[in-house]
C-alpha positions as CSV (number, residue, x, y, z in Angstrom):
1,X,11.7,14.8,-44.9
2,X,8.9,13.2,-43.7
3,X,7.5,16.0,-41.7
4,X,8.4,14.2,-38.4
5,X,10.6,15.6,-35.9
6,X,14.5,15.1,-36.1
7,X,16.4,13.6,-32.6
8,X,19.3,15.9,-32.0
9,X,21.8,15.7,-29.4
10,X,24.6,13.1,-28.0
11,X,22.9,9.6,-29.2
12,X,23.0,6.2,-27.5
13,X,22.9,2.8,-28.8
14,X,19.7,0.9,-27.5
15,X,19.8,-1.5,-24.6
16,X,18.7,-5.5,-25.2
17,X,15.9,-5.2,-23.6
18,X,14.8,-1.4,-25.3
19,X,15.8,-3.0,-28.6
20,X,13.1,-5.5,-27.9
21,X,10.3,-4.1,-26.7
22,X,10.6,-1.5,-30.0
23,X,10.9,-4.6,-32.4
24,X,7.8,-6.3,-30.8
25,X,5.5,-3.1,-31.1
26,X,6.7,-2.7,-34.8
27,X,6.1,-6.7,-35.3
28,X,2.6,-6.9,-33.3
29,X,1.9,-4.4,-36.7
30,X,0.7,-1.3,-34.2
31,X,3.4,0.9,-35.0
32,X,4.5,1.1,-39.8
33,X,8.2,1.6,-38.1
34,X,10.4,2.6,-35.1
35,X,9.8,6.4,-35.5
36,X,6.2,5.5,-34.9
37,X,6.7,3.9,-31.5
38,X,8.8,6.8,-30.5
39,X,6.3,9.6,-31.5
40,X,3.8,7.5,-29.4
41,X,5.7,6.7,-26.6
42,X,6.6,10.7,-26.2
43,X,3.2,11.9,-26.9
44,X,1.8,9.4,-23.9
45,X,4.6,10.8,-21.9
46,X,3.8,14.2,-23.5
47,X,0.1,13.4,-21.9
48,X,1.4,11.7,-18.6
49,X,3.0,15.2,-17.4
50,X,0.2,17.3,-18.3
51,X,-2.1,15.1,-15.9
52,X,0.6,15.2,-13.2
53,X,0.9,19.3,-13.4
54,X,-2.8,19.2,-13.3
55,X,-2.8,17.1,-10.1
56,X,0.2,19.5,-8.8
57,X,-2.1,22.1,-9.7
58,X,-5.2,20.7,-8.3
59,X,-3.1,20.1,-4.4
60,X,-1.9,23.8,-4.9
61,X,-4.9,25.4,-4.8
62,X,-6.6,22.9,-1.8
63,X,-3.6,23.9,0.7
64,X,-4.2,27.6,-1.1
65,X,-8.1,26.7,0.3
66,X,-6.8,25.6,3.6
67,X,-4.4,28.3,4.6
68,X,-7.3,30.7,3.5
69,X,-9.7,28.7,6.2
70,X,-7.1,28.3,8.7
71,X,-6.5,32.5,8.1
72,X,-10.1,32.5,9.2
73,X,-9.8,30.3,12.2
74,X,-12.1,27.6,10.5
75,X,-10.1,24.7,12.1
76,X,-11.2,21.6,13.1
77,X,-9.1,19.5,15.7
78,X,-8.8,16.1,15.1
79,X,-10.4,14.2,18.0
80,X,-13.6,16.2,17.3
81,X,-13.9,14.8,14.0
82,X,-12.5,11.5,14.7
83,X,-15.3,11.0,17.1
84,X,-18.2,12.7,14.7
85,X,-16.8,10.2,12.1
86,X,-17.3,7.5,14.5
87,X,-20.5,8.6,15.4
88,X,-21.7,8.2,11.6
89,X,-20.4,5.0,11.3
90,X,-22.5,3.5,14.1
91,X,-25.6,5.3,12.5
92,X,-25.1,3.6,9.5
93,X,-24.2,0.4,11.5
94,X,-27.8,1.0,12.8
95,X,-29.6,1.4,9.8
96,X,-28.2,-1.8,8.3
């Protein structure tokens, strides 16, 4: 054993195209082997889901924030800040 994990589970032979792209990663010398691509590709996926849940967590607790200031009646209707927004534009049209 070579201290790397073990796939278990129903297996599937490797598309063309799969087949490929693990050959030219092992060939371009950045990966010893195929076991090395895999423990890469999994660890950026590994990394890829971590970021999402902290986005997921991150939109969470603004419509948490929201609820909490719409609780309070700290709403703001959308023409009114359409028009404020507008009205900062054209100062900085101005100062231009």
């Amino acid at each position: 054993m070579d201290g790397r994990p073990r796939l278990t589970g129903p297996r599937r032979p490797l598309t063309p195209e799969q087949q490929g792209l693990l050959d030219e990663q092992v060939r371009t010398v950045r990966y010893s082997d195929a076991a090395a691509v895999l423990e890469a590709a999994l660890q950026a996926l590994q990394e890829q889901q971590h970021k999402e849940e902290q986005a997921r967590a991150e939109i969470r607790e603004k419509i948490r924030v929201g609820y909490e200031q719409a609780a309070r009646g700290e709403l703001l209707d959308g023409p009114s800040v359409i028009e404020e927004l507008r009205g900062r534009l054209e100062q900085r049209r101005e100062l231009r």
